[in-house]
N, C-alpha and C positions, 0 to 999 in steps of 0.2 A: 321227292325227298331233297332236301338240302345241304350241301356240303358242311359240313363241319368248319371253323373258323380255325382258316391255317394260322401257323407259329409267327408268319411276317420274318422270313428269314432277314431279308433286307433292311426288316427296320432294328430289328434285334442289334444287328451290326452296326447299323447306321448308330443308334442308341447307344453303345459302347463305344464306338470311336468319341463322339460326343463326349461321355463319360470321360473317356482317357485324357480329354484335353481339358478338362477343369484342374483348378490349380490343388495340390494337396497339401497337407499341412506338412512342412518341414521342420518348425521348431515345435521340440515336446514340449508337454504340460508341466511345470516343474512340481513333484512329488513329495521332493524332503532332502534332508542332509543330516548325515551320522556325525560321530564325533571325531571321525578322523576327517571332516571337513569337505568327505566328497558330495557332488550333490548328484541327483537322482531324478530322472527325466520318464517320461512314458509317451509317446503317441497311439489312442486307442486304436483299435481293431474299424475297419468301413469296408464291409461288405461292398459297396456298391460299386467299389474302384476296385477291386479284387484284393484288397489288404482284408486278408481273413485269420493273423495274428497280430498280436500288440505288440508294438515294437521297444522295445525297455534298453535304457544305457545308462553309464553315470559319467560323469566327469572329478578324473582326481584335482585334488587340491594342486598338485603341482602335472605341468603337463604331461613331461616325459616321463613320471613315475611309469615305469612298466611293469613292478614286481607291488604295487600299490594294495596295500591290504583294505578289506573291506568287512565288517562282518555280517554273520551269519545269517542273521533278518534279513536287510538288503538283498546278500545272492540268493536265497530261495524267493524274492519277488521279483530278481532279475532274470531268473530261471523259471518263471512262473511256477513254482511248486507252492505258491502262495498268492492270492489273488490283490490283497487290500495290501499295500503298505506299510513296514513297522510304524507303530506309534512310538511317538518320543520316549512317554510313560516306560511302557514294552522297555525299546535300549536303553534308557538310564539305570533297570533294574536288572538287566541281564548283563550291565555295565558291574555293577554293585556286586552281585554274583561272582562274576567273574573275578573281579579282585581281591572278594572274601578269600577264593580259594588258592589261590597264587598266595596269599597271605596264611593261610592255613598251612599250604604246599612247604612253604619256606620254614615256618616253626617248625615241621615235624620231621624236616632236614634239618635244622639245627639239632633239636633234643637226639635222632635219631641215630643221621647219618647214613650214610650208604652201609647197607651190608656186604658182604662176601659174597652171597645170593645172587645180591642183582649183579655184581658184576661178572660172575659167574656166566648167569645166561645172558648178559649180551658180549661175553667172548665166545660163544657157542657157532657154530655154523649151520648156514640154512643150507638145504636142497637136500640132499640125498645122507648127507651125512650128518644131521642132525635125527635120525632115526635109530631107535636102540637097535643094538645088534643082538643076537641071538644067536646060541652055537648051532644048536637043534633043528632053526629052521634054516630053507632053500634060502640063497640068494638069487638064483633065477631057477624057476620051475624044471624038473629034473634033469638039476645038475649036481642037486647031493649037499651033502654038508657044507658047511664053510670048514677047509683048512686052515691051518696056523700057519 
């Protein structure tokens, strides 16, 4: 009988070190650029150097913008919740969209105005005390009515 053809531990290694010392790509592929000017990089995924996610970033129009908006397309393919790219197409109509409604938003503040309503509930308080009360029931499990 003949032995089986071992794994080659040492070359396995040896062939990784090898690997590790080839050069890798440092600058991404450039991808696109939105309307607020930033642009938008990616370096694919290479199994063989052990990079087994894409690496995705943008660069803002201005450097130290740190509070730098970006929209919606973009961060779900910078968060890979989206695989391909917006296309242009795609944000100039969700561009379009979005202004329709800002523009709708604002007439029907003029005609309407703020109600009583709304300002109503946003003087209301959250946590515990934004819940009806009720005379009838426990406040904590038996301790009884609520007193006055």
């Amino acid at each position: 009988m003949s032995n089986p053809p071992s794994r080659g531990v040492i070359q396995m290694v040896f062939r990784n070190f090898l690997n590790s010392l080839k050069p890798r790509q440092w600058k991404g592929n450039f991808m696109g650029e939105d309307y607020f000017g930033n642009k938008y990089y990616e370096i694919p995924a290479n199994p063989s150097i052990g990079q087994r996610r894409v690496q995705r970033w943008f660069e803002p129009t201005e450097k130290e913008a740190y509070g730098q908006e970006i929209t919606a397309e973009w961060e779900a393919w910078l968060r890979g919740r989206r695989k391909e790219p917006p296309t242009a197409e795609e944000l100039t109509r969700n561009l379009a969209i979005m202004k329709m409604k800002e523009r709708n938003a604002a007439k029907l503040d003029e005609k309407y105005g703020k109600k009583k309503d709304v300002d109503e509930l946003e003087k209301r308080t959250t946590g515990m005390g934004s819940f009806p009360e009720y005379e009838e029931y426990e406040v904590m499990p038996g301790k009884g009515k609520r007193e006055k």
